[in-house]
N, C-alpha and C positions, 0 to 999 in steps of 0.2 A: 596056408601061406599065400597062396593065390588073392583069396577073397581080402587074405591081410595088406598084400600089395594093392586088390583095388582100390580098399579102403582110404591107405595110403595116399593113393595115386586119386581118388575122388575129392580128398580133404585141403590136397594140392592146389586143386582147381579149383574148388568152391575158393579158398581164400585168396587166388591169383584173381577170378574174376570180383570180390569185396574190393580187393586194392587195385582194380583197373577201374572200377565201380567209383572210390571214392575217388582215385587220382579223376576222373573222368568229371563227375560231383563239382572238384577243388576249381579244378579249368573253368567250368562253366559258370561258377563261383566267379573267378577272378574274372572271367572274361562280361560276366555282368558288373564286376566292381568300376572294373576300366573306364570306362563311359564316363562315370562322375567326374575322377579325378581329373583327367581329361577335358572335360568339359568348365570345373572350377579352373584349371589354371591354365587355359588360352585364355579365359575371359579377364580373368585378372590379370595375367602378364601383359593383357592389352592397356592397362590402365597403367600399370609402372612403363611401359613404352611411351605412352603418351604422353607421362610425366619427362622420361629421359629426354625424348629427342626434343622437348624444350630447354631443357638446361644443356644440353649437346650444343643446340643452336645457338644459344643466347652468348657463348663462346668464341663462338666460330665467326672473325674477323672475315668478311667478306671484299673481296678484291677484284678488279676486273680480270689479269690473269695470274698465271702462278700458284702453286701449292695453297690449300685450304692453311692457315692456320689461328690459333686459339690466342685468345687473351682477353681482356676485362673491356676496349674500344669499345664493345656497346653499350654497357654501364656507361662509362665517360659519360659518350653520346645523349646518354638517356637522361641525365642529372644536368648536363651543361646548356641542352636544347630548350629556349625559353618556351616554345611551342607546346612541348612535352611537358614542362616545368606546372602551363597553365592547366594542361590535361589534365594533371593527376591534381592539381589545386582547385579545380573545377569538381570534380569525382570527388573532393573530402566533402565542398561544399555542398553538392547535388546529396551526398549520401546520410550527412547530416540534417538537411531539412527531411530527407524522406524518415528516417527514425524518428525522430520528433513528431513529425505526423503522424504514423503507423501507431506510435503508443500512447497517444495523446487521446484516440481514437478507443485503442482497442482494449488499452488497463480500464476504465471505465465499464466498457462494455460487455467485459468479464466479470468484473463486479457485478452487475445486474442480472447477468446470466447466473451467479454461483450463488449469489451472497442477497437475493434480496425476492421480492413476491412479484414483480413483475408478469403480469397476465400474458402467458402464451409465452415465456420465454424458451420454452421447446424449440422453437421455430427456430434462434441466432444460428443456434450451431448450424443445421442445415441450410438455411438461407446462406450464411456468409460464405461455406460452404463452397456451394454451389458456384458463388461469383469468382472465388480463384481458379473455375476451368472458362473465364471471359477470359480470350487473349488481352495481355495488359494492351499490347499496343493498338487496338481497336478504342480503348477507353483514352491513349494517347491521341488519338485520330478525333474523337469525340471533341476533346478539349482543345482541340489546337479548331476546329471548325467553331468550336465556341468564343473564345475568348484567347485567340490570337488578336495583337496590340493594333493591327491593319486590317484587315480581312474578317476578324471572329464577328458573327452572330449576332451576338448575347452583346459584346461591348458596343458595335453598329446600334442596338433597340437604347442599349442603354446612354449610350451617347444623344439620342432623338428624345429621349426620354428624360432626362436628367438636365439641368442647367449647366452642362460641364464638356467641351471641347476635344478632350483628349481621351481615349481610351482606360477605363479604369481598370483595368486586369492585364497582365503581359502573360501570358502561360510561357510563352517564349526567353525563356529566363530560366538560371539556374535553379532559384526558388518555385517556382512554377514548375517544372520539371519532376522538383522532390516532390511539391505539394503531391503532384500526380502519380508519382512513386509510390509516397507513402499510400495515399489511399488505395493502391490496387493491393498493398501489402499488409491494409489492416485485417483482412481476415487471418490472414497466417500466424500474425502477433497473435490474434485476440485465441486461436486454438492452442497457440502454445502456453500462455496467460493463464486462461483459464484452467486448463491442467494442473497447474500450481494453485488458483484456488482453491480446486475443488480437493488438492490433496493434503491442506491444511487445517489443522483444528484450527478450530476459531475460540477452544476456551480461555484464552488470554486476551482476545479480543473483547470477551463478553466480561467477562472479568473486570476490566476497565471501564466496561459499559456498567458495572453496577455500583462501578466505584464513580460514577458521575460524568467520567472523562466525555469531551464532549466528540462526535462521530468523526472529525476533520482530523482535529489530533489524534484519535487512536489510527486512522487511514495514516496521518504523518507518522507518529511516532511506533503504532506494531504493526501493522498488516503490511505496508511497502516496505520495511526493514526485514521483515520473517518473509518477503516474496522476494529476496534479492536475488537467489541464484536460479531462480527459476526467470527473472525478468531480465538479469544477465543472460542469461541463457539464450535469452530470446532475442535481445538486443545482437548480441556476437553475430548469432544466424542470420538475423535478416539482415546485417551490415556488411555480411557475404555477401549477399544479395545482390544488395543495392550495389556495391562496388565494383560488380562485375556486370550489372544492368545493362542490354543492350537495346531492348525494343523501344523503353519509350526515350531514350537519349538519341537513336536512330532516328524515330515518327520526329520528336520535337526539336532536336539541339543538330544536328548531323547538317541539315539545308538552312539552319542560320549560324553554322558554322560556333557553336557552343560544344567543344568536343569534352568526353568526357574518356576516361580509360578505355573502354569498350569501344566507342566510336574512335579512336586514336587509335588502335589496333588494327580497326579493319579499314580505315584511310590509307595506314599501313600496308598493310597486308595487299589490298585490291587500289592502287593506286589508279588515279585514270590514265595520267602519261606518265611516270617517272617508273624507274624499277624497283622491285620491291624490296627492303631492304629487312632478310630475311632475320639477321642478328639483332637487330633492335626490338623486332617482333616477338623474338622467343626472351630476349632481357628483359622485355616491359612486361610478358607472362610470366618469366621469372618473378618479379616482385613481387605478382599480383600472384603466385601461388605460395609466398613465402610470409604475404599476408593473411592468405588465407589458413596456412598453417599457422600462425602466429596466433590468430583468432582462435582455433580449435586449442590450442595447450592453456589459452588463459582459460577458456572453457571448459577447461579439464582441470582447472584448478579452482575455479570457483564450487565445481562440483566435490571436488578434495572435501575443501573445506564447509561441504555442506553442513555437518554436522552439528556446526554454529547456528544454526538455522533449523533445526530439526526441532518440528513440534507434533508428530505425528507419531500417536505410541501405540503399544500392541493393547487398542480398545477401541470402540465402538464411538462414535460418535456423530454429534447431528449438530448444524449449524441453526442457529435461529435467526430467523430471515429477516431484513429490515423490510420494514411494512413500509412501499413506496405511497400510497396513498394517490394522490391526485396528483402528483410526481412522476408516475410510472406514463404518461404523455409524453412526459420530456424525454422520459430513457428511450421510448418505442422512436420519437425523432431521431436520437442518437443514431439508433440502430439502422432505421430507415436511408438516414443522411449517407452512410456508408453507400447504403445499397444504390442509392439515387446517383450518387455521382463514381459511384464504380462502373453503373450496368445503364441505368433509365437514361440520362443523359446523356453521355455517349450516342446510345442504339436511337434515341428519338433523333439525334443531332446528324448521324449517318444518316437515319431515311429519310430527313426531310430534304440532306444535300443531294440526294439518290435520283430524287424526284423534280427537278430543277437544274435548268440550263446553267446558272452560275449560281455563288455564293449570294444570295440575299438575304434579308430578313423577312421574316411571317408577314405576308399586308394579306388585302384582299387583289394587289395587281399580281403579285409572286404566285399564289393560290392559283392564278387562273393561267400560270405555265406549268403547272405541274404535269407528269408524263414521262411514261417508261424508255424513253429514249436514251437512259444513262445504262440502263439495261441490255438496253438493244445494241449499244458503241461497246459492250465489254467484250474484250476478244476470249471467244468462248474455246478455240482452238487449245490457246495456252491453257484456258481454266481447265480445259476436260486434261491434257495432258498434266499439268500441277495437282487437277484432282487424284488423278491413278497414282503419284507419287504418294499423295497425300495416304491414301488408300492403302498402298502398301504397305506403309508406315506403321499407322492407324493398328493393322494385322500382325507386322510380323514382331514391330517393338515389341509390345506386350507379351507375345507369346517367347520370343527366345530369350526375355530379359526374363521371362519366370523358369523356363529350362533352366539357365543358367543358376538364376537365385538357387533351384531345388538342389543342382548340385553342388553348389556351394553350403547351402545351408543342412544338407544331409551332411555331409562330411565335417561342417562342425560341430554341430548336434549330436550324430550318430555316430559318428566314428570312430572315435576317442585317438584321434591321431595327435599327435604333437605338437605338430601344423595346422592346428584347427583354430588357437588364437591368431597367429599371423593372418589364415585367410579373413577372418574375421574382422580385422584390423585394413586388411587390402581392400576387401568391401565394403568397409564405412567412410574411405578416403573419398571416394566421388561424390559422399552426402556432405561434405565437410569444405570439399574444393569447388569454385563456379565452374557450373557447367562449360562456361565461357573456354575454362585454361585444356581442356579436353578437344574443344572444338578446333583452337589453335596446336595444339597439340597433332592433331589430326592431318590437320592443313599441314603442318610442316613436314610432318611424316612423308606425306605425296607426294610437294614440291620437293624438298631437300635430299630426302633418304634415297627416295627412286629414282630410276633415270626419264626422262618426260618423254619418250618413245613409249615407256607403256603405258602414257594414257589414262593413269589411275584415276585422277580429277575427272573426265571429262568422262570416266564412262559410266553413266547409271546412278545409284539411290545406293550405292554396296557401303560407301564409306560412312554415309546418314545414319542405317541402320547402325554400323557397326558402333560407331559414336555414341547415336541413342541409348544401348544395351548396357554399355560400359555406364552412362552418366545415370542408367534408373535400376542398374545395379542393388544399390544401396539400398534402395525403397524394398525393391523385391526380399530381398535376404533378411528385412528386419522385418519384413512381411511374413516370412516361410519360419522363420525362426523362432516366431514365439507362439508361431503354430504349429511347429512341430514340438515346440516344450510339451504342450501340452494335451499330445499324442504319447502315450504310456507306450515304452521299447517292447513292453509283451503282446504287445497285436505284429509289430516286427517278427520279434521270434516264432512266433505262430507259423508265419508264413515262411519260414526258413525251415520250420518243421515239415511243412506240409512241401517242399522241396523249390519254392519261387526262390531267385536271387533278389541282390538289393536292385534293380530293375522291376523285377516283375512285383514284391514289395511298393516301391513307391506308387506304381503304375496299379497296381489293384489294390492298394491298404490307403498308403497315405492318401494320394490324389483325390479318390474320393471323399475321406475326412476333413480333405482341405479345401472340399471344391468351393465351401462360402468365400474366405479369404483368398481363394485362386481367383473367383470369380467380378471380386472386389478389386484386384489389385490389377485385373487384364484392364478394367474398364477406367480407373484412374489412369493408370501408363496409354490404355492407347487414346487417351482424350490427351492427357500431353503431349504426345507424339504428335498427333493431329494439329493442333493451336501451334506446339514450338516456330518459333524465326528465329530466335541469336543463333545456335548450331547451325539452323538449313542455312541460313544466310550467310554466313562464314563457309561452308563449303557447296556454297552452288554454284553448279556450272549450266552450259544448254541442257543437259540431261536430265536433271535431274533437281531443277524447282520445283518447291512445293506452293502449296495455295497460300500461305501467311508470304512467303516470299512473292510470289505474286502480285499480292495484293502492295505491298510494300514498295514493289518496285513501280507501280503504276503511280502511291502517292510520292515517291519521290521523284519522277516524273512531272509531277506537278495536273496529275490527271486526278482531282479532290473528289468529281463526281462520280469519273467511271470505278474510281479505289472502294468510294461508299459503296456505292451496287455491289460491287462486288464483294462488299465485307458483311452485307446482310443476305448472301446465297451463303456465306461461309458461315454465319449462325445460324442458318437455318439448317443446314447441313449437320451441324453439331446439336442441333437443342434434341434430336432423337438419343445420342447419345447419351448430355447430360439427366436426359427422363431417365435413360437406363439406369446407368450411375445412380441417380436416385432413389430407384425403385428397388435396384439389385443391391443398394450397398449403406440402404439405410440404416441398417441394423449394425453394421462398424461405425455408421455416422450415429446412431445413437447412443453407444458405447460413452464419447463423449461427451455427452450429456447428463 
């Protein structure tokens, strides 16, 4: 009876200590789950915040005293005010020439990239590449030193050179503006373009070709009819874009008082004498986030109805390439032309103003002023402090916008939660909304929501960051997410066997599986972090400028040469990084290829 009791009484406690075993297991289970979900939904309730206390604001009737209250007065305002009226009539215009541009550009130059023998066409993707981590508004600086209608360069040689009086180029014009828009935005078309080339049969095309049609009309009537929703596609995106553009409408339209949405915003917004008039600011974000939704459902609709356009079946197929012949000159100009007046021009037009007491044109008496003296005038004070801003930037974007992505994108991948569509849906809004309506967003948050005792605005880089994480969201999550598709869940379970939680999981399984695309995507986010002005520009204070802001504030200052100096330490500064980027991430840059 005894040994029957211990027995008993042994069989007790083995199974008391299994079930303290496992409850103990469960804990250390959930207490590694926590973290994720946690971590997905501050980052995201920071994005629907951002959205709210826009529409909160855009309500909210401001008065000198008396109760806050609500009603539609700043719509009125916004619709009635002929000021505003030209704003946003300017912004169709500016946005319009810059699409046109952009595609005019880049459908061509897909074509020769997908569709033809073009020698070395390896190169487009990376080269063009490359040129969207040029800050736009350095390329805006280029062309305003160039072929500004008083002052530019290029019209000064060409006026001395020409039988003709007056300036032949205005860059200082709405037109002038898109021109310069679009072209900082043909690389973006021409990768999204090209996508849809490359994922089209062309046996309809060829088809027609041996039925005699001749190249122009089969381009008119099959190849841009079967690219429609992929060149929708691309139109809708970049027409975000541009609509919410602020660097080069700032560099060029802002000091000749050519305002466009974005520059009416922040006139708004940072008034020099008058008080800010918080409600029109979040009504005029309101619009512009109601178009940018607006944009994204027809988007979603032409994608609907892709199916009309589906020529891409479950086989095998190969394009036969038009043989450019003595032709392929003219395409490599195309391509080049981009590149010249994205990068080359610009950067020569900065160092030559760099190096020269005022704006002149090239002689042999200009030549014999040249001298580091524009170098020596830059206040290096601000620059080292803008640089550590930069700096930290630069660091922390990248890294806590990929935390965040991991737990977002574990939990819609892995989790099989219910709520794994919605997050998914909450994280593609910041790809789909301008950066711009986030930045404002932000700002009103500070000013409005808190009370100005503490200081929010005024202290530090906290709110920058926080802004940046939310707006490169997007990129990270559809970054992690088609790389974890393609991470098989039984290396997960492995490691659930072998007793790691989903923590110890990502941090030992995934992370290293992913470390190419981790590695890729830290170095894209913090080159954009790096180059960004519309966001740091809308929330800088003394604290907390950065070097694009810097440099910005010096040319609107009307400081052209000490701005130049200064915007060629800030490529040089960056070209280590773009090597990186290149060297580390080539193999996703050749993917599309």
């Amino acid at each position: 009876m005894y040994h029957a009791e211990e027995r008993g009484g042994k069989g007790f406690g083995d199974n008391a200590g299994k079930a303290l075993a496992a409850l103990r297991s469960r804990l250390v289970h959930a207490g590694e789950r926590l973290p994720l979900p946690l971590i997905a939904f501050v980052t995201l309730g920071m994005v629907m915040v951002f959205l709210v206390v826009i529409v909160q604001v855009s309500f909210q009737v401001q008065h000198d005293s008396g109760p806050t209250v609500y009603g539609v007065e700043n719509f009125r305002q916004l619709y009635t005010d002929p000021f505003t009226a030209r704003a946003f009539l300017n912004t169709a215009v500016f946005a319009g020439v810059a699409l046109a541009v952009a595609f005019v550009f880049a459908i061509p130059i897909a074509w020769l990239a997908e569709r033809t023998t073009l020698p070395a066409k390896g190169l487009i993707f990376p080269l063009l590449t490359v040129t969207l981590l040029v800050p736009s508004f350095f390329t805006a600086m280029g062309w305003v030193i160039l072929f500004h209608p008083r002052i530019g360069i290029a019209n000064k040689a060409l006026v001395q050179l020409l039988p003709i009086e007056r300036s032949p180029f205005n860059v200082v014009s709405l037109v002038g503006m898109g021109w310069v828009e679009g072209i900082a935005l043909v690389p973006l078309a021409f990768i999204m373009i090209a996508a849809s080339f490359r994922a089209m049969d062309p046996t309809l095309e060829e088809s027609a070709r041996v039925h005699g049609i001749s190249f122009f009309t089969r381009l008119r009537r099959i190849t841009l009819p079967l690219l429609t929703p992929g060149i929708l596609g691309a139109v809708l995106y970049v027409a975000a874009i541009t609509i919410a553009a602020f660097d080069i409408p700032a560099v060029i339209g802002l000091s000749n008082r050519i305002h466009t949405f974005s520059t009416f915003v922040y006139t708004t917004a940072l008034p020099l004498e008058e008080v800010p008039n918080y409600g029109l600011i979040g009504a005029s974000s309101a619009v512009m986030l109601l178009i940018g939704l607006l944009l994204t459902w027809r988007y979603m609709i032409v994608i609907g109805e892709s199916h009309r356009y589906a020529v891409v079946r479950g086989k095998d197929y190969r394009a036969n390439l038009v043989d450019l012949g003595g032709w392929a000159v003219l395409g490599w100009t195309l391509v080049g032309a981009v590149i010249v007046f994205n990068v080359v021009l610009p950067l020569l037009a900065l160092t030559w103003v760099s190096l020269i007491p005022f704006l002149q044109v090239p002689s042999a008496a200009a030549f014999r002023t040249l001298s580091l003296d524009n170098f020596r005038a830059v206040p290096w004070a601000n620059l080292m402090s803008g640089l550590r801003n930069s700096i930290i930037l630069l660091f922390t974007v990248p890294t806590l916008s990929l935390v965040a992505g991991m737990a977002i994108s574990w939990l819609v991948i892995r989790s099989n939660s219910r709520i794994a569509r919605t997050l998914d849906v909450l994280a593609f809004l910041p790809h789909v909304i301008p950066n711009l309506i986030f930045a404002v967003g932000a700002f009103l948050l500070v000013i409005v929501w808190f009370p100005p005792q503490l200081g929010l605005f005024e202290r530090g880089i906290g709110i920058i960051i926080l802004v940046y994480v939310v707006t490169r969201i997007s990129f990270a999550t559809r970054m992690l997410n088609s790389g974890l598709v393609q991470i098989h869940e039984e290396l997960d379970e492995a490691g659930y066997v072998a007793g790691l939680g989903p923590m110890g999981v990502i941090r030992k399984i995934l992370v290293p599986l992913l470390s190419p695309t981790l590695l890729y995507s830290w170095l894209w986010m913090a080159l954009l972090a790096f180059r960004e002005l519309t966001m740091a520009a809308f929330l800088a204070s003394r604290d907390n400028l950065t070097l694009p802001v810097i440099i910005w504030s010096m040319w609107t200052a009307g400081r052209l040469n000490q701005a130049a100096a200064t915007a060629l330490v800030f490529v040089a500064l960056m070209t280590p990084l773009i090597v990186l980027y290149y060297v580390f991430g080539r193999r996703h840059i050749g993917v599309a290829q």
